[in-house]
N, C-alpha and C positions, 0 to 999 in steps of 0.2 A: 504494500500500500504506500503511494508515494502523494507525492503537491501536483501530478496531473490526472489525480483520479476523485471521482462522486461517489460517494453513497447516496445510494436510491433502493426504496420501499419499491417493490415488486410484487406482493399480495402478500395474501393472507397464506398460511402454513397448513395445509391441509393434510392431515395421516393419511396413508395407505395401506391398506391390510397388509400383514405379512403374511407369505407361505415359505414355507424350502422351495419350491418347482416354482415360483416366480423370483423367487432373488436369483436362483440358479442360470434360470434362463437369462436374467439380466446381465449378470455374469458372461454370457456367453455372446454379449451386444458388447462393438466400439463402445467407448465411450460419447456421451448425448449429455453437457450439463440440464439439461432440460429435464433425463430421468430423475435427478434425484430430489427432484420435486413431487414427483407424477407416478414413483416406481419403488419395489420392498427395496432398491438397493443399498439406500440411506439405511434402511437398521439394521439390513444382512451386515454390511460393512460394519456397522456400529456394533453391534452382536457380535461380532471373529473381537473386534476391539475390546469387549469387555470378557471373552473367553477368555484373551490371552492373561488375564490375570489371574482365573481357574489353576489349583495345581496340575500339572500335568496330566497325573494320573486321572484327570475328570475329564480329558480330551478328547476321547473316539465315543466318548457317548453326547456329549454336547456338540461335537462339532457335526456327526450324525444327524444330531436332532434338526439340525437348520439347511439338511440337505447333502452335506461334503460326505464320498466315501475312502478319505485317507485323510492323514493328518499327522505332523511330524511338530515334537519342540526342537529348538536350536537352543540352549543354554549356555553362558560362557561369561564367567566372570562378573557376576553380579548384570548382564545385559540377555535381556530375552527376546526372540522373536518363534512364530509359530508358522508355520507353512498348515494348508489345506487345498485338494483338489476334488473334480467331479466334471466328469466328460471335456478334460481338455481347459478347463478353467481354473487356476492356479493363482490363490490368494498369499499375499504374504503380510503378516501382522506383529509388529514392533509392539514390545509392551512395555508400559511406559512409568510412570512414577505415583505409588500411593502416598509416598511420603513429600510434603509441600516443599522441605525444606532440600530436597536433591537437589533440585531445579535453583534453589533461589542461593546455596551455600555451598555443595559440594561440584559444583562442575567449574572447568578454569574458564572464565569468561573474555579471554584474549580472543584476537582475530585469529584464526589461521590459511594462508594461502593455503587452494588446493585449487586444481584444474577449473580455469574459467574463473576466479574469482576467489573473495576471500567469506569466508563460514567462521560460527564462533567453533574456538576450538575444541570444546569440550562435547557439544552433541556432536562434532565431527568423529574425536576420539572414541566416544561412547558406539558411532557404529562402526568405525573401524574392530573394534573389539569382533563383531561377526562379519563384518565384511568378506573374510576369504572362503570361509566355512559356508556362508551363508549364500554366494553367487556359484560356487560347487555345487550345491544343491539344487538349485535353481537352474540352473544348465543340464544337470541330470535329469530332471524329471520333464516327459513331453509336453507340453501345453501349449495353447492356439492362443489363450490368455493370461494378460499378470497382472495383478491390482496390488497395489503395494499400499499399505493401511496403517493405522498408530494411533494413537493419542497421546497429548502431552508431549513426553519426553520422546515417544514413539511415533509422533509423528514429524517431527525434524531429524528423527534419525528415517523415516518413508519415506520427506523429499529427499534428502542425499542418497540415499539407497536407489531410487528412482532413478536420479540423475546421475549419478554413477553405471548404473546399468543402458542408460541412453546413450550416456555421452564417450563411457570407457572400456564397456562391456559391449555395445554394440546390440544390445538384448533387446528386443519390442515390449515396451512397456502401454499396457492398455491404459491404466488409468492410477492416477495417487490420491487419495481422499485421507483427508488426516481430521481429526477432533483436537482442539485446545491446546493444538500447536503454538506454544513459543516462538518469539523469531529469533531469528536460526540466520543470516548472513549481511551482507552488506549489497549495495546499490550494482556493484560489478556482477555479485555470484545471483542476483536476483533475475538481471538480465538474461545469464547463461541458460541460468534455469525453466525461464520462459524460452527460449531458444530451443533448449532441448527438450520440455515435454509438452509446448503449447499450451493450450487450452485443456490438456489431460492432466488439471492439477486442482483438485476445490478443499478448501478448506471452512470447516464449519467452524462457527463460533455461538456458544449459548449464552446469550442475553449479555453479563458483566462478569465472565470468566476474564479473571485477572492474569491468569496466567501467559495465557496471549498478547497480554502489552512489556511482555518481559524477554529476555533482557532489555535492556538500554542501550542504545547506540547499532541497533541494528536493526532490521528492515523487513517484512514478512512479502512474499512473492503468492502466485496464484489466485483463481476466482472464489472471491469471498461469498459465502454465503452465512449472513448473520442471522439469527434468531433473537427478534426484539418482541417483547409482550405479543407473542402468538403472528408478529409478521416477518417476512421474509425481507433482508435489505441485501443488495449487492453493492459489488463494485465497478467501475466503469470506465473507462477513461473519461480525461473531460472533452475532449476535442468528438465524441459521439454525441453525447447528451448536452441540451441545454434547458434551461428554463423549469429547475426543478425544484420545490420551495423544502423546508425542514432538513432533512438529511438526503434531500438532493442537492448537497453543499459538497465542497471540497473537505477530501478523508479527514486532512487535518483539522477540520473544525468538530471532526464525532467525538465527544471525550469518553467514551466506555470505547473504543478501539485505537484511542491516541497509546502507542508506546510510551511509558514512564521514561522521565528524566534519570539522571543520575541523581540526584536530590531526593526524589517522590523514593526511587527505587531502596536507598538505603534508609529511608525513613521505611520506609514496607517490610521491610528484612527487619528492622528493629522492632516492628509492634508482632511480626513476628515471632523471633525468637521470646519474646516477654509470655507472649500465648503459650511456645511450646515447652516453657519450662512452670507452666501451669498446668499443662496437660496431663488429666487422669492416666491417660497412657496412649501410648504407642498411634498417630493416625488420629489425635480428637480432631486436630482442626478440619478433618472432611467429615465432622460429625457435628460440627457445630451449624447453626444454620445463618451462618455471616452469605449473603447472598452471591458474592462475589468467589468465593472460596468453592460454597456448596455448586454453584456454574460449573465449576469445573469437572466436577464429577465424571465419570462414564454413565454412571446411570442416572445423573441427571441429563443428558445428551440423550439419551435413551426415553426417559420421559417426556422431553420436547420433541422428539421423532415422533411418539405416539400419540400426541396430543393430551399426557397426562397430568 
C-alpha cells in the first residue's frame, strides 16, 4: 500500500456456504480475485490456515474432513508449514504465530537484501529455515496447482515462498492469499513482487488487526481486501478511480491500515510487555477481548468469512 493508491468500499460481505467439493473445485480454477468474494475458497484457505496450528497428529482426519486426500507436516526449528493435495491441486500453509510477542520482540527487524529487493530480515530468515526442505517437496509431488497460504507470521513467510518459487525456482504459482500478514519488505522488493506474481497475491485484513501495521518502516505489496463493520474495502490505484468520498481517499489517510511509526511502535511493545507480565498464562492476550488484538485471531478471520 503506497501514496498512489484508494481505498474504496466495494459492498457488503456476503458468506458462502462451504462444502469440501466446492472449495476443491475452486482449487482447481486460475486464480479470479472476484472468487473470493463469491466462492468457499476464502474459508477453504482460511480452514488449511487454522489447521496448520492443529498438532500434527490431528492432520489426515481434519484435512480429510475439508476434502484433501494426503497431507504432509514440514517441521524444522521452531518454523512450521503443512502441504495438502486432491486431484492435482496442491496447497501449501505457513503456520504462523500464537504468541503476540514473536512478531513484535523476537524477530531481527533489519532490512535484508535478497533477489529483487530488500525484505525484513527476520521473516526472510524464518522461511529460509524451510526453504530447501520445503521447494524439494514441492517439486516432488505432481500438481496442475499451488496456493501458497499463512497467517501472520505465515503469511510473509507465503509471499516470499511465493516469490521465491516464481522468481528462482521457476515453479507456477496459482495463487498467494495470506491472513494478518505483517509487512514484510521495502518499496524495491514490493515492486518485484508485483512483477512476479501479478494480481495472484490478496491479502485479507479483519477490521483493526494490528498486526498488519507492523513492523515500521516497511511496506505491504498485493490486492487488499479489508473487512470493515461487515463491508468489503479495497485497494486501487489512484490514476483508475476518481471521485470517491470517505475511504475513497488516499491509503495514507485510513488510520486502522496506516503502518505504525517508530514512536507508536515502541510505545505498543511497551503497553505490551506491561500486559504480558500480567498475564495469567501462557497466550492471555489472544484471550482478552482488546479488539485490535482479538482481529487478529485465525478464528476470528474465520468468523468474519462466515458472517458470524
Amino acid at each position: 500500500m503506497n501514496s498512489t493508491e484508494v481505498i474504496v468500499e466495494t459492498g457488503p460481505w456476503t458468506p458462502v456456504e462451504f462444502s469440501p467439493a466446492a472449495f476443491q473445485s475452486d482449487l482447481a480454477h486460475s486464480f479470479d480475485l472476484a472468487r473470493f468474494e463469491a466462492s468457499p475458497i476464502t474459508e477453504g484457505l482460511a480452514k488449511v490456515c487454522e489447521l496448520s496450528y492443529e498438532p500434527p497428529e490431528t492432520f489426515e482426519t481434519s484435512f480429510n474432513q475439508i476434502g484433501f486426500d494426503w497431507q504432509e507436516s514440514l517441521p524444522k526449528d521452531e518454523m512450521f508449514c503443512c502441504l495438502a493435495t486432491k486431484d492435482g491441486s496442491l496447497v501449501v500453509a505457513f503456520r504462523g504465530t500464537d504468541q503476540f510477542g514473536d512478531i513484535l520482540f523476537d524477530l531481527d527487524f533489519r532490512p535484508l537484501e535478497i533477489g529483487g529487493g530488500t525484505a525484513h530480515k527476520g521473516f526472510q530468515e524464518a522461511y529460509k529455515v524451510l526453504q530447501k526442505v520445503l521447494i524439494r517437496k514441492i517439486q516432488s509431488i505432481p500438481h496442475k496447482n499451488l496456493w501458497i497460504t499463512g497467517h501472520s507470521l505465515g503469511g510473509a513467510m507465503a509471499v516470499l515462498c511465493g516469490y521465491d518459487l516464481v522468481r528462482n525456482q521457476r515453479e507456477e504459482v496459482t495463487g498467494v492469499v495470506t491472513f494478518g500478514q505483517p509487512l514484510l519488505c521495502k518499496e524495491d522488493l514490493a515492486n518485484s513482487v508485483k512483477d512476479a506474481l501479478g494480481d495472484r497475491y490478496v491479502r485479507f485484513v479483519n477490521n483493526k488487526d494490528i498486526i498488519t501495521r507492523v513492523p515500521p518502516n516497511y511496506v505491504h505489496c498485493g490486492q487488499l481486501i479489508w473487512w470493515r463493520n461487515g463491508r468489503i474495502f479495497k485497494n486501487f490505484a489512484t490514476g483508475l478511480l476518481s471521485g470517491f468520498d470517505g475511504y475513497g481517499s488516499p491509503a495514507s489517510s485510513v488510520p486502522d491500515l496506516l503502518p505504525m511509526d517508530e514512536h507508536e511502535f515502541e510505545f505498543f511493545k511497551a503497553d505490551v510487555k506491561k500486559a504480558e507480565a500480567l498475564a495469567p498464562k501462557q497466550g492471555w492476550l489472544f484471550e482478552t477481548d482488546f479488539p485490535f488484538i482479538n482481529d487478529h485471531r485465525m478464528t476470528s478471520y474465520l468468523k468474519q468469512i462466515r458472517g458470524q
